[in-house]
N, C-alpha and C positions, 0 to 999 in steps of 0.2 A: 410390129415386132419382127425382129428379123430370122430368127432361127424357129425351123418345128418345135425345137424342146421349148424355147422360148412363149411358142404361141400355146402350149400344151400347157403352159401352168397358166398362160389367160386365162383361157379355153376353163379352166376347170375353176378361179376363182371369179368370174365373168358378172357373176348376180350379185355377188359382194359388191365387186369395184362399181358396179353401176349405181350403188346404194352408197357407197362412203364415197363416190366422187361425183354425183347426183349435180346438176346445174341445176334445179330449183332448189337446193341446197339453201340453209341460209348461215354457215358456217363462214368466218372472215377468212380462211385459205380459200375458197374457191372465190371469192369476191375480188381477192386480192390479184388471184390467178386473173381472173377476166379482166379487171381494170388494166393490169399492165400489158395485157394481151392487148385491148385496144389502144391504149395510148403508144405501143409499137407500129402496131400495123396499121389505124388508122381510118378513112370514112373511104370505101368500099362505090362502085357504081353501078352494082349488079353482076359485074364480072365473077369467075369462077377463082376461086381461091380453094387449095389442097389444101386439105386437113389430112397429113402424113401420119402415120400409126396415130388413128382417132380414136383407136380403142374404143368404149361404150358411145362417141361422141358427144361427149360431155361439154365440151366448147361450142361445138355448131353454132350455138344461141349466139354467144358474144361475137362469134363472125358475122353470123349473118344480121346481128343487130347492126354493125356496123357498116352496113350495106354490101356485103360480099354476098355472093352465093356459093358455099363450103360443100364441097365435095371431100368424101373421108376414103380412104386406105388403111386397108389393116390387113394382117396376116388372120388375127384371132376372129373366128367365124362365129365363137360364142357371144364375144363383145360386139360384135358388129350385126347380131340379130338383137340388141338394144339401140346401138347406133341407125339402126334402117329406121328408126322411127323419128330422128331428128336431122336426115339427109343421106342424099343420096350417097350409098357407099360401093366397093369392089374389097374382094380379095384381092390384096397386092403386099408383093415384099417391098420395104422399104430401100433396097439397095437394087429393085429391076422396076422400077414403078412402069405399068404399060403404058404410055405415054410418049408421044413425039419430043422429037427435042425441041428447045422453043413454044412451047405450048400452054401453058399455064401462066398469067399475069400474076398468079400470088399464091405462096402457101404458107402454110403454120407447122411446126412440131411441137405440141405442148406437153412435159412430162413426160417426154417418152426417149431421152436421150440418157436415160441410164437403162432404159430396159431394152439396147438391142450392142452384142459387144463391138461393133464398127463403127460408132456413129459417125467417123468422118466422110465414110464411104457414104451414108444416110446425104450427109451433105451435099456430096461430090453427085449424087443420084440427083438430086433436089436442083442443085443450080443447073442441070442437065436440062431438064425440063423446063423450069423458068425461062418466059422470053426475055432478053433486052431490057435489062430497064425493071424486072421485073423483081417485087419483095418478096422477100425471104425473114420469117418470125422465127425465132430460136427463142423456147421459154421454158425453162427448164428447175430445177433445186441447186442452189448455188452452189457451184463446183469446189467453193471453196471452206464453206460453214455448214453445209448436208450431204452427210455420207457416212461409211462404218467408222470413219476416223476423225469424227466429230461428235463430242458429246453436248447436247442442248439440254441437259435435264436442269440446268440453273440457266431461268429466262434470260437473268442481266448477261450470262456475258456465253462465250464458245468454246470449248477447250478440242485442237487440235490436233492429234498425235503425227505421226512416222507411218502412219498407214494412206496419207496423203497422197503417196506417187503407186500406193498399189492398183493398178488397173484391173484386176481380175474380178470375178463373180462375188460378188459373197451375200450372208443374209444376215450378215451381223447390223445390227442398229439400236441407237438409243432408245428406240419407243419400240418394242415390244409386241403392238399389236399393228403398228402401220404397216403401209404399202411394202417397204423391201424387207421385214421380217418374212411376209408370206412368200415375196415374190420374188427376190434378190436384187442386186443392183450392178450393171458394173461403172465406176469411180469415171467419168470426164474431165482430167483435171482442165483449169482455166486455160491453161496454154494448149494445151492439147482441142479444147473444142475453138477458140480463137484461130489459131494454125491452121484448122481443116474448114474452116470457113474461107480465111483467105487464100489455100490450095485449091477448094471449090470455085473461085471466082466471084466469092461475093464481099464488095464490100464493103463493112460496118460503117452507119452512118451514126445509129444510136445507139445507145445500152441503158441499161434498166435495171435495177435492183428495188426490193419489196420484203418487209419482214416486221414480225411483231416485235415490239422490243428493244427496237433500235440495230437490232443483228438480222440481217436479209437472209431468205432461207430461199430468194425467188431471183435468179440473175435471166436477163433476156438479150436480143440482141437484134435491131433491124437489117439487116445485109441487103444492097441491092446487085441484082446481077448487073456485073461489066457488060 
């Protein structure tokens, strides 16, 4: 998370998110979540792979099932004393990560591309560090069917408004008791996170979408550094 005020409402719902985004979960969004997190990024040699704002590190598992070894980043110091217990983590912003350039063969950002309001800069940060050759996981809530300007309350189908291209904070949402009621969001349209992938230097080799229903609520992306 990239802002103080940002890490400040972690920080203070930290025990929650650790319990509703739980990896022994047995809930089909986190399954869904890991499944397309591995079929992106793939079978792992032991190398170091970033897990960028890991928040509670709730993914660790599926990296390091996949043979990586996940190293997490995060601003929030309350999530990341649940995260020390499933990898090694630092305090770090996601837009100065401590880190050489050319350093890291692999990282992930999962979920956490609406809760920091730069993320292209997140990006630009990310392929900074990446060596050569080196992937890049973007898996995130579909930029185009999850958000305030999306209503999911009838499973069949999505209804979209004109709040589409609003980019700003807000906590408006369909559900009431989820993640951006408490937390807020701000909006990555498609083109706007596509765009600062390939201004970052990465890229897109794959993409991936996932959702109950037949309507994807989970869009990903493999980039590899030029």
């Amino acid at each position: 998370m990239v802002s103080s005020k940002v890490t400040a409402v972690y920080d203070e719902h930290a025990d929650w998110y650790n319990e509703f985004m739980s990896p022994t979960g047995e809930g089909d969004y986190i399954r869904r979540v890991h499944a397309t997190l591995g079929d992106l990024l793939g079978p792992g040699d032991g190398s170091t792979c970033l897990d960028v704002c890991c928040g509670t590190g709730a993914h660790a598992s599926a990296v390091a099932g996949l043979g990586w070894t996940p190293v997490g980043m995060d601003l929030s110091r309350n999530q990341l004393r649940h995260a020390a217990h499933r990898l090694p983590v630092a305090v770090a912003d996601a837009t100065a990560l401590p880190l050489a350039d050319g350093s890291v063969p692999a990282a992930v950002c999962v979920l956490a591309s609406t809760d920091v309001p730069d993320y292209p800069a997140v990006l630009r940060e990310i392929a900074r560090v990446l060596t050569p050759g080196g992937r890049f996981v973007h898996l995130g809530v579909h930029p185009c069917f999850v958000g305030a300007f999306a209503d999911r309350t009838d499973a069949s189908r999505t209804v979209v408004d004109s709040r589409y291209s609003d980019r700003s904070r807000t906590f408006a949402s369909w559900n009431a008791t989820g993640v951006r009621a408490r937390l807020g969001a701000w909006h990555v349209p498609l083109s706007d996170l596509l765009n600062g992938a390939a201004t970052a230097g990465l890229r897109i080799e794959r993409t991936a979408e996932a959702g109950p229903d037949g309507v994807p609520d989970l869009f990903g992306f493999l980039g590899v550094k030029a």
